[in-house]
N, C-alpha and C positions, 0 to 999 in steps of 0.2 A: 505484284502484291508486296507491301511493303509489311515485317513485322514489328510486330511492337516489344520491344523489352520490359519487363513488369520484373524491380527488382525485390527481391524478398524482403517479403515484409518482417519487421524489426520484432521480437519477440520476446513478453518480460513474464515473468512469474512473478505474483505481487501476497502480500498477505493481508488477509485480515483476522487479526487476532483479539478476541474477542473477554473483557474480563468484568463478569457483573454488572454486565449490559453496556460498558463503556469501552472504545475501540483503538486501540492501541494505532496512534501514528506520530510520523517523522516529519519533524519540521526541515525539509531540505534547505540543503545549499545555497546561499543567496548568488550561485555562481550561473553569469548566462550563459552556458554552454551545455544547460540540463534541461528539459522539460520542467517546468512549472518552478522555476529556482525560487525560492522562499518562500514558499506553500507547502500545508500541513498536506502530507501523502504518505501512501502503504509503505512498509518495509520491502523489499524483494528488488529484482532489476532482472537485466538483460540475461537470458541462456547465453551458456558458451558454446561454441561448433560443437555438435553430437552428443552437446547435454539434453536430456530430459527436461520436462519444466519441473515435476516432480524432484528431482535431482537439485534443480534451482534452485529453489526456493527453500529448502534446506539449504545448502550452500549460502545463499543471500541471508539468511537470517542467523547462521554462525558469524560469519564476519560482521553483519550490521548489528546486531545486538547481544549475540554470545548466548542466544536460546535459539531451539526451537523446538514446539509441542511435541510430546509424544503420538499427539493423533492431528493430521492437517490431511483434508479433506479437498480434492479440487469441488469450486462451489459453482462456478462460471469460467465462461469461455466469453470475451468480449472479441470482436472483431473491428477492425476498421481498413480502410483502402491502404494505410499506413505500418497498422502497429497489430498484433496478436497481444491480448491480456489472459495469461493463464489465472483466473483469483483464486486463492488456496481458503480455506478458512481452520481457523483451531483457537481452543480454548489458549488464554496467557496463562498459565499455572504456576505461575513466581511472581511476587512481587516485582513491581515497577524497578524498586531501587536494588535489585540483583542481576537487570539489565545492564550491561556496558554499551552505550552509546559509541560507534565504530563507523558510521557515518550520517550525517548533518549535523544542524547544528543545536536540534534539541527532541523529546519525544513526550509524550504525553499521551491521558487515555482520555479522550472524547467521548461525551457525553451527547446521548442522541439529539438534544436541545441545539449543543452547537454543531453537529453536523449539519442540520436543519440552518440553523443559522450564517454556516458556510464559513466563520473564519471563528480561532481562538486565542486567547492569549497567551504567550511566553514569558514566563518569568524569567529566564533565562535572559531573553535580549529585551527583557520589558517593554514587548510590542504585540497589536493585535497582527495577524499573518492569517489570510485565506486559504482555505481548502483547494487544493487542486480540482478543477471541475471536472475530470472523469470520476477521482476518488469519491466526491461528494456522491456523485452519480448512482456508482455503486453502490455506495453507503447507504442511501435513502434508499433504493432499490430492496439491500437487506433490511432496513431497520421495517418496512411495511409490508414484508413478508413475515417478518416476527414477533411482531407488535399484536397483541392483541385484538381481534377484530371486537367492534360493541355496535 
């Protein structure tokens, strides 16, 4: 009998921060060595050995933008053959421009229009840039749980 090696799967804490109905995300790194390099995606990343994701995602969001909420809520647990997604959620309660940008290359608050829409534009690098397609995922996932049903 021969067995199988299944190595551990990669494991991120992500946020979604949420301000006036519009959703705070990071236009990453146009670098190939990352998942979805220059697509608009959550704040958070990778636990450390025998961190918590809860632990994470604070951590990730000190260094990535120099806040993080007083109240963040795990909202979802995403799985795949690959990767664990812890998604965190919590209100942004500071202005955008009291953020420090501490990694990629730009951020912005998305509007449920262009998450629907799947990509938005940077004034920063004066280009439009798509939505990473788990992020979008998510995203729509929450915008029509919260949406108003008619």
């Amino acid at each position: 009998m021969t067995e199988s090696f299944n190595p551990p799967r990669t494991q991120v804490a992500i946020a979604i921060l949420e301000q006036q109905g519009h959703y705070l995300m990071q236009l990453r790194d146009d670098d190939p060595a990352i998942l979805y390099p220059g697509h608009w995606g959550f704040f958070g990343g990778h636990l450390e050995p025998g961190e918590t994701a809860a632990i994470a995602i604070r951590r990730e969001l000190l260094e990535e933008i120099g806040h993080c909420p007083t109240q963040l809520e795990l909202w979802q647990r995403y799985e795949t053959q690959h990767i664990i997604r812890h998604v965190y959620y919590g209100k942004l309660e500071v202005p955008l421009t009291q953020l420090v940008l501490g990694e990629g290359i730009d951020m912005a608050l998305l509007s449920p229009a262009e998450i629907v829409q799947g990509s938005c534009y940077s004034p920063k690098i004066k280009a439009w840039r798509p939505l990473g397609q788990p992020h979008q995922q998510i995203l729509r996932e929450l915008i029509a749980l919260t949406s108003p049903q008619t």
